[in-house]
Structure formats: C-alpha cells, structure tokens
Steps between C-alpha positions, in 0.01 A plus 500: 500500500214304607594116580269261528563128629249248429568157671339200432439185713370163293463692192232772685619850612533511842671834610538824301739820632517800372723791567619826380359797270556455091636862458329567195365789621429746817274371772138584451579472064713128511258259264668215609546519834101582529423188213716293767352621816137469374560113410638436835221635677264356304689166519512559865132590481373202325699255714371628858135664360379233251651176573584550847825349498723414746822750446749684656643808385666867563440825343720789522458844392812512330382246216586209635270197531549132592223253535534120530208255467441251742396162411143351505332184383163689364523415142280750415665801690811335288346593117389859659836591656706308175288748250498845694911414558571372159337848358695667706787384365435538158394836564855625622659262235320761238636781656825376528402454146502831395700693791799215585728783560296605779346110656662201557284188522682161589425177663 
C-alpha cells in the first residue's frame, strides 16, 4: 500500500511523504503507483521549476518521497505554491477515491 502523509502548518500544507508501492499490479503495469509517482514529480516540478520555491526534499528509487516546504514571506510565491500543493492533494484524494485498498492519504 501506498501511504501518503500530508501535514499542515497554519492551515497550509507544509510537508508531504510518500512511501511504498500500491500492489495493484506488477511493476512496469501498476496504475496507481505511476498516477502517484507522476503527481509527485510534477508537484516536485512545479515547486522548484515554476515558482522557485524554497524546499527540501529526498527521492528514492524505491518509491519513497519526502519534501518539506520552507517558509517565506513572498505573498505571491504563497498563492503559487498553496494552488500547485492543494491540487496535489486533491489529486491523490481521487485516487484514493477509487483505489483505497491500494493508497492511503491522511493528514
């Protein structure tokens, strides 16, 4: 199962982790673990590449992922990182949706 932790601080994600594989099918055929791993990297991507925030985070071949996002006072790099992080999350809360037996989201 895949288990994702979502923590908040002041109401605003602030750190996402991800680890393990769903199981729902054999590497190279496994919907959801390729649904999951194409949000976080574009998650990943949209946070370093487009708003050029400030982050931390680890990435490890065995489907494991951890970023945390480090505070800043731009209000504008706020909005941008608040939207591409708050789609994020609603995009693995739909495929928890449909495949809970294979994701866990939680906060």
């Amino acid at each position: 199962m895949i288990r994702c932790k979502i923590s908040r601080k002041d109401g605003r994600i602030s750190s996402v982790n991800i680890a393990g594989h769903s199981g729902y099918d054999i590497i190279g055929y496994d919907i959801v673990c390729a649904a999951v791993s194409a949000l976080s990297i574009t998650v990943l991507n949209g946070l370093t590449e487009y708003v050029k925030a400030d982050i931390k985070y680890e990435i490890k071949d065995d489907g494991y992922i951890d970023f945390e996002i480090l505070d800043t006072d731009d209000k504008v790099k706020i909005l941008q990182i608040d939207a591409i992080v708050e789609t994020f999350y609603l995009g693995l809360k739909s495929i928890e949706l449909n495949y809970s037996e294979y994701i866990k989201v939680q906060e």
